[in-house]
Residue frames as qw, qx, qy, qz and C-alpha x, y, z in Angstrom:
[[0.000, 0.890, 0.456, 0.000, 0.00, 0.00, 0.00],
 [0.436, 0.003, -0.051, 0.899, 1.20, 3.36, -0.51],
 [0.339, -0.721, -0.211, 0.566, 0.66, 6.56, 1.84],
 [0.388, 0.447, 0.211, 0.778, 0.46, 10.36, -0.11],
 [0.071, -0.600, -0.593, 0.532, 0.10, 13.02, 2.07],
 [0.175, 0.449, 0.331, 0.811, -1.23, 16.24, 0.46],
 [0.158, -0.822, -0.508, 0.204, -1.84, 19.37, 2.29],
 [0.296, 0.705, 0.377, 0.523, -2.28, 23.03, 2.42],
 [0.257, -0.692, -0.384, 0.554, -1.06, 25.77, 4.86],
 [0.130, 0.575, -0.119, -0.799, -1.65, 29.61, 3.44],
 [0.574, 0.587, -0.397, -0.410, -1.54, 29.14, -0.60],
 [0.116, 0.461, -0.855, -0.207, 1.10, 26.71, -0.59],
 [0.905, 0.122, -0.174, -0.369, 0.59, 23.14, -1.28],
 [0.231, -0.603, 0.764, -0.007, 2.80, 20.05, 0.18],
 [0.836, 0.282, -0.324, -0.341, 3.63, 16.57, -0.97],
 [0.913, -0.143, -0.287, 0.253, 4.96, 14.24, 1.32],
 [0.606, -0.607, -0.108, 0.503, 6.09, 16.78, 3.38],
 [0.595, -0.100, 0.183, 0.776, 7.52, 18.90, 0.14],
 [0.271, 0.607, 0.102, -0.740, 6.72, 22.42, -0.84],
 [0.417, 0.392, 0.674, 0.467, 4.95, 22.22, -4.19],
 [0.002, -0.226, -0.277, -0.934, 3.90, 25.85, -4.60],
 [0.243, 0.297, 0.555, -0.738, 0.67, 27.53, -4.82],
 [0.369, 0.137, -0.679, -0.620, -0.58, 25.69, -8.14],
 [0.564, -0.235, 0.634, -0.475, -3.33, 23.70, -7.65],
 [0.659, 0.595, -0.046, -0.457, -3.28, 22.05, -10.91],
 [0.302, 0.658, -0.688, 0.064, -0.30, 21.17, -10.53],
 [0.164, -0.318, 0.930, -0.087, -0.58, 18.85, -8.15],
 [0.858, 0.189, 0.334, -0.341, -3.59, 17.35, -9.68],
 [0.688, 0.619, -0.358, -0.120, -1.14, 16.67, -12.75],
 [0.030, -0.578, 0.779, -0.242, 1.54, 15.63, -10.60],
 [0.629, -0.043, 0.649, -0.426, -1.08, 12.89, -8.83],
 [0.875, 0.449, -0.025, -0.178, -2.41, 11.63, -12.19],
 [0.539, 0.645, -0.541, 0.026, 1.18, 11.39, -13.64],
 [0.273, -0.378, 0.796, -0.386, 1.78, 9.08, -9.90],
 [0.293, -0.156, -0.919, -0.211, -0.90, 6.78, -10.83],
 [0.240, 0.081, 0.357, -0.899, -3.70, 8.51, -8.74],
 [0.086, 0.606, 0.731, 0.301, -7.19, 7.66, -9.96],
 [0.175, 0.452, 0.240, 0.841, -9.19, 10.93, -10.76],
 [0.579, -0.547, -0.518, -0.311, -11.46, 10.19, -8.12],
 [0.711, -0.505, -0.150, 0.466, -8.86, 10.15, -5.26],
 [0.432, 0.215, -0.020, 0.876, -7.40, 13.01, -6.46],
 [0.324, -0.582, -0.339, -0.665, -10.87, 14.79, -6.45],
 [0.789, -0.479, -0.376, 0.088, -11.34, 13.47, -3.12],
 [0.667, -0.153, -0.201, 0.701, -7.70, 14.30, -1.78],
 [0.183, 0.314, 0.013, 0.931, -8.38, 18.52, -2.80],
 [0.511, -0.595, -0.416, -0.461, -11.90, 18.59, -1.37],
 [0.672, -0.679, -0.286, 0.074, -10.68, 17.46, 2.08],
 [0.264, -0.128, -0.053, 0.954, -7.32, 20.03, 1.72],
 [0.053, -0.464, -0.263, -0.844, -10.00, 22.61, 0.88],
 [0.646, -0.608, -0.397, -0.238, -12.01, 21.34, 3.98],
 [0.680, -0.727, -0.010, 0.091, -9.59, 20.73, 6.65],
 [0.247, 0.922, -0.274, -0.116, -6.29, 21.49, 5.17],
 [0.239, -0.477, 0.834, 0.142, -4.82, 17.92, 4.59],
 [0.905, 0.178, -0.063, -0.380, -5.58, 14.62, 3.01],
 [0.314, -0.436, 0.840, 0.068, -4.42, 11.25, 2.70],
 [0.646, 0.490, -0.432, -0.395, -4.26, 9.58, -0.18],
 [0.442, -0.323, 0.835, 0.053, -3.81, 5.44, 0.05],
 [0.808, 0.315, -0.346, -0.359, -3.80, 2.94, -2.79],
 [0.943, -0.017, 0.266, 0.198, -2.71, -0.52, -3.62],
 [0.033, -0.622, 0.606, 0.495, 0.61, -0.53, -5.05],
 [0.879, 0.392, 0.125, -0.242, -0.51, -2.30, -8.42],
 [0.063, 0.788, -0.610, -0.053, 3.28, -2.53, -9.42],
 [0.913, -0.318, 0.120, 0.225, 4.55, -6.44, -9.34],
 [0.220, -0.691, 0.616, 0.307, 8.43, -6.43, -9.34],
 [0.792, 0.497, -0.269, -0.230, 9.44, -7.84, -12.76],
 [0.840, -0.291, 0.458, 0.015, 11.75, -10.93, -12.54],
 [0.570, 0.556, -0.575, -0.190, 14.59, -11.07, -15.45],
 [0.227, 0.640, -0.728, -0.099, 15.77, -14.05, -16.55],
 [0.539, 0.071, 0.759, -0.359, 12.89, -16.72, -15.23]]
């Protein structure tokens, strides 16, 4: 499972703790381009717009590729 936090203090915007600015577009692009669904993303701005954080969890869908089997 993997753990995104996303919140909001003044303008700015954070990602896992990093300053991303005061785009909010950006990080919807940024989330999509992680493998986000659109739905959690929606979800993830609504409750920064509410309470100024979210948490974002998926499955990692990822399997680790095996050379040479």
């Amino acid at each position: 499972m993997r753990t995104i936090h996303v919140l909001r203090s003044g303008r700015n915007y954070f990602i896992d703790g990093i300053l991303w600015g005061d785009d909010e577009e950006g990080v919807m692009r940024y989330l999509s381009a992680k493998g986000i669904a659109p739905d959690a993303i929606t979800k993830a701005l609504a409750g920064v717009a509410q309470a100024g954080g979210a948490i974002i969890q998926e499955e990692d869908i990822r399997e680790p590729v095996l050379e040479g089997w």
